[in-house]
N, C-alpha and C positions, 0 to 999 in steps of 0.2 A: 876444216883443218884436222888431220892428221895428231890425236895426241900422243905422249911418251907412253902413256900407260897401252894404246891401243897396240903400239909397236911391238911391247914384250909380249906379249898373248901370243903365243904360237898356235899349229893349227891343232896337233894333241892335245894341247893344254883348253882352246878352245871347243873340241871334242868331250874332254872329261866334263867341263863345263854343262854343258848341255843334255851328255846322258843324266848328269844329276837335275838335271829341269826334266829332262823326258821321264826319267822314273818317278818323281812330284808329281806330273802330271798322268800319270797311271797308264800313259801307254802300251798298246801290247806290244806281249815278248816278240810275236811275229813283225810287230814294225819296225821294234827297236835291234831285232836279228838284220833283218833288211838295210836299217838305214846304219848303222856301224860296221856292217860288212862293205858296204859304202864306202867308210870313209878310213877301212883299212885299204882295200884297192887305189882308193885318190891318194893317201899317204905313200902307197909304196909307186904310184903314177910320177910324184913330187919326188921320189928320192931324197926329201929332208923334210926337213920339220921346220919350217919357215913361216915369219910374223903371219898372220889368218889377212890382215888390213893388206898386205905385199901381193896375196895371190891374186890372179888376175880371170877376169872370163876367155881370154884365151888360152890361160890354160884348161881350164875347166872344158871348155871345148877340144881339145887337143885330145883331155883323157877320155872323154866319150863317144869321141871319134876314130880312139886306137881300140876301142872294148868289142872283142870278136862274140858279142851279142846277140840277141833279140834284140828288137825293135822295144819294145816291151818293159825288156828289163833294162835298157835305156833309161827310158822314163822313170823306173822305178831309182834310178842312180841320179837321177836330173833332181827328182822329187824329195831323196832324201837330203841331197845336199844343200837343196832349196831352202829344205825345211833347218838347217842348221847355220846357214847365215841368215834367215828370218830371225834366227832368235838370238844370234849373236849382234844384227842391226838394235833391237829392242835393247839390248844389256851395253849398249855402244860400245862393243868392241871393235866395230866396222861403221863406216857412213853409210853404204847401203846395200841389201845382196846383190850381188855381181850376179846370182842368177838371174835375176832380170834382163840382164844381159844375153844370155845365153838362149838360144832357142829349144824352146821341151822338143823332144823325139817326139813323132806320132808312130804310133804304135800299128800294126799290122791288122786290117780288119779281116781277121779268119772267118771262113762260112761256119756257121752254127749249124752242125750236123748231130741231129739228137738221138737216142739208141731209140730202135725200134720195139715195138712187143715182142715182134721173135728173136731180136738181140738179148733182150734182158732175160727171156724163158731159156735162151741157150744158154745165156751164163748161168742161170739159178741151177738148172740140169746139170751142169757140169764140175758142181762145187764139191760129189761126196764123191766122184770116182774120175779116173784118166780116162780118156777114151781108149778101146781095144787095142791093143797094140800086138805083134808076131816077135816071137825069137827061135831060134834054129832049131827045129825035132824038136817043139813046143806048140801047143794050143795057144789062139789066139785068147789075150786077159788083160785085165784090167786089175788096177790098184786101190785102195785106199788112198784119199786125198787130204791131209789136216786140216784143222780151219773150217769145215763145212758149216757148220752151226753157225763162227762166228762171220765170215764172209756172205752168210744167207743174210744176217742182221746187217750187218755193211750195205749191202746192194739196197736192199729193200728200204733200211733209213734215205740211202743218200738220194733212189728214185721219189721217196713219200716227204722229203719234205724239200731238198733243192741246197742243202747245206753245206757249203765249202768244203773242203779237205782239212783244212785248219780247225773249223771249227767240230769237223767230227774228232780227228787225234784228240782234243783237247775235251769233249766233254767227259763227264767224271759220272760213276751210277746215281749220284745223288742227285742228279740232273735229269734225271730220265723218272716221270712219274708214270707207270705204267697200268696205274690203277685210272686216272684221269685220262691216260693216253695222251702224255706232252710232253717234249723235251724242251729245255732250259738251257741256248747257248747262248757264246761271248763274243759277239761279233766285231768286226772294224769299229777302231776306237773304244774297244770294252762293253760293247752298245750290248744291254741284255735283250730278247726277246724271247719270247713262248711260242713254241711250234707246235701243232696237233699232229699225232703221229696216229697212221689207221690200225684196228684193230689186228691183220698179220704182220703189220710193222712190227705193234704191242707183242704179238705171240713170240716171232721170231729173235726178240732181245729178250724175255723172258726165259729161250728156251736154252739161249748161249750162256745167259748169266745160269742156271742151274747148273752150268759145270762151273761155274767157280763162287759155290755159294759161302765159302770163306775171306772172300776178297770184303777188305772196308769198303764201305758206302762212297770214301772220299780215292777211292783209285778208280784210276783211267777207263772209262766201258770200256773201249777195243784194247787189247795189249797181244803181245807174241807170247811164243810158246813158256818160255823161261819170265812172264809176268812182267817182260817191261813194256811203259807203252808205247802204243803203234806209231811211230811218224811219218811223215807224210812221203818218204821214200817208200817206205815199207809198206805202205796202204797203195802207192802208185804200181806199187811192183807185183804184189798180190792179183790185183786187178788187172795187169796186163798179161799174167800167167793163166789168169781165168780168161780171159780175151783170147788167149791163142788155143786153148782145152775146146772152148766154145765155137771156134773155128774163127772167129772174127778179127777186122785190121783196126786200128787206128783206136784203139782201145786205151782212155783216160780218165780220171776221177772227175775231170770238170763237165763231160758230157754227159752225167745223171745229173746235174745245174740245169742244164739246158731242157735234160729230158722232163723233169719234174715244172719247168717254167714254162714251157711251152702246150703240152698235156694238161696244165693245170689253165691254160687258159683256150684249149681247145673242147676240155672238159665243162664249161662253165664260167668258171671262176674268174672274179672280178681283177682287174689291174692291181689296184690299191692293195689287196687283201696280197696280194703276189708279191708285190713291193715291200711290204710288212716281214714276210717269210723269209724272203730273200735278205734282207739285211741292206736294201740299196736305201741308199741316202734322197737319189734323184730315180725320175719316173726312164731316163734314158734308157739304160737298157732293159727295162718293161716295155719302152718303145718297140724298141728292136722284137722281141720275144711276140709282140701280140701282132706287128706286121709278119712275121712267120705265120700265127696261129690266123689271118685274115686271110694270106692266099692261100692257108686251106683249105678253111671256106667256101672261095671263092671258088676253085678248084674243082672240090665236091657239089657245090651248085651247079657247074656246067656239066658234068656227067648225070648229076641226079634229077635235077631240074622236069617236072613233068610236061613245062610248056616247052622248052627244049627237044625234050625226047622226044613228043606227041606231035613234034612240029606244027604247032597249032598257030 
């Protein structure tokens, strides 16, 4: 049954509700940015502010089926609002999530295309000057590029250790031990873990941090020119200006994830140890990553192979 108290709970009010349970529970800023920008879209989908118990999973499907979308970021709006009649079932504002109802998006499976060695040497190359360029009854020249220093640290953390986008904006200097060579980030769910970062990794963020050796310990590593820090536009945007300098297409911050997981397991290293780094909850996409790094393998056996070649 339907009580009186569940009827006045509107769906703002049930909103406010729950951001103050999701700040309780220490959620990140990044989820809690995601899943309220959510439920500002679904608010303005409804056109009113009506009991939270009244809305229906047809509507709920109506608005994520009018969302000119990713597949992706579907699920990311399926997920958040999942998670906010989950917790409004618990506090009985409602009988039961109507997501249940609803079916999750599946999400788009893109090919995993990792940067090569000579992808990442043409970006590194191309961080302190433009390429040559011509202007009328002038020699052909080239510019000063800003950023080099700290875009060299950029590349080279996010190929050496596999670290989110998120998680690079957000670490802070006092996170970065570069006497041990580790960095200290905050992963999905707040989840802390210890990365080992390699000795040019170490050089390269020690050499950027000497230009701001005034900055506190507790400000942002990466930040722009006027000292604010980096966000993940501005680190996307970086990185695709260096991608076009460099000559290269399809240039994104998620494909040194790929680059550093895949490498790292065609280098040796163990699944688990990978899983760790990475921040993944389940061994799934380790799946994925060491079925890559297998038919390279595989690949390389049949070209290399001496009983092969010697047809013996």
């Amino acid at each position: 049954m339907k009580s009186k108290l569940n009827h006045k709970i509107t769906f703002s009010q049930a909103v406010a509700g729950y951001e103050l349970a999701a700040l309780a529970r220490r959620l990140s800023k990044h989820t809690l940015l995601d899943y309220f920008n959510t439920y500002r879209k679904f608010q303005g989908f409804l056109a009113c502010d009506p009991p939270i118990i009244d809305i229906t999973p047809h509507q709920v499907q109506a608005f994520l089926a009018g969302q000119a979308v990713s597949k992706k970021t579907l699920l990311n709006y399926h997920t958040g609002l999942s998670a906010l009649w989950t917790w409004c079932q618990a506090e009985g504002l409602v009988v039961e999530s109507i997501l249940k109802r609803v079916q999750r998006p599946r999400p788009e499976k893109r090919a995993i295309v990792p940067y090569t060695l000579d992808d990442i040497r043409a970006m590194l190359t191309s961080l302190a000057t433009t390429p040559l360029y011509s202007r009328p009854g002038k020699r052909a020249s080239a510019h000063a590029v800003p950023h080099a220093a700290r875009n060299r640290a950029i590349i080279l953390l996010l190929v050496d250790t596999g670290i989110r986008s998120t998680e690079l904006c957000d670490l802070k200097i006092h996170q970065v031990d570069l006497k041990n060579r580790r960095i200290t980030v905050f992963g999905k769910g707040s989840k802390e873990r210890s990365i080992p970062i390699s000795p040019a990794t170490g050089q390269a963020i020690w050499r950027y941090l000497s230009e701001r050796k005034e900055d506190p310990i507790g400000s942002c590593l990466f930040t722009t020119r006027d000292g604010h820090p980096l966000d993940y536009s501005q680190l996307l945007h970086a990185m695709r200006v260096i991608g076009r300098r460099a000559g290269l297409r399809h240039v994104n911050v998620h494909r040194f994830r790929h680059t550093f997981a895949i490498n790292f397991l065609r280098n040796g290293g163990d699944p688990y140890s990978l899983q760790i780094m990475l921040g993944h909850s389940t061994m799934e996409m380790v799946k994925t990553y060491l079925a890559i790094a297998q038919s390279d393998l595989d690949a390389n056996h049949r070209r290399a192979s001496p009983v092969a070649n010697w047809r013996l």
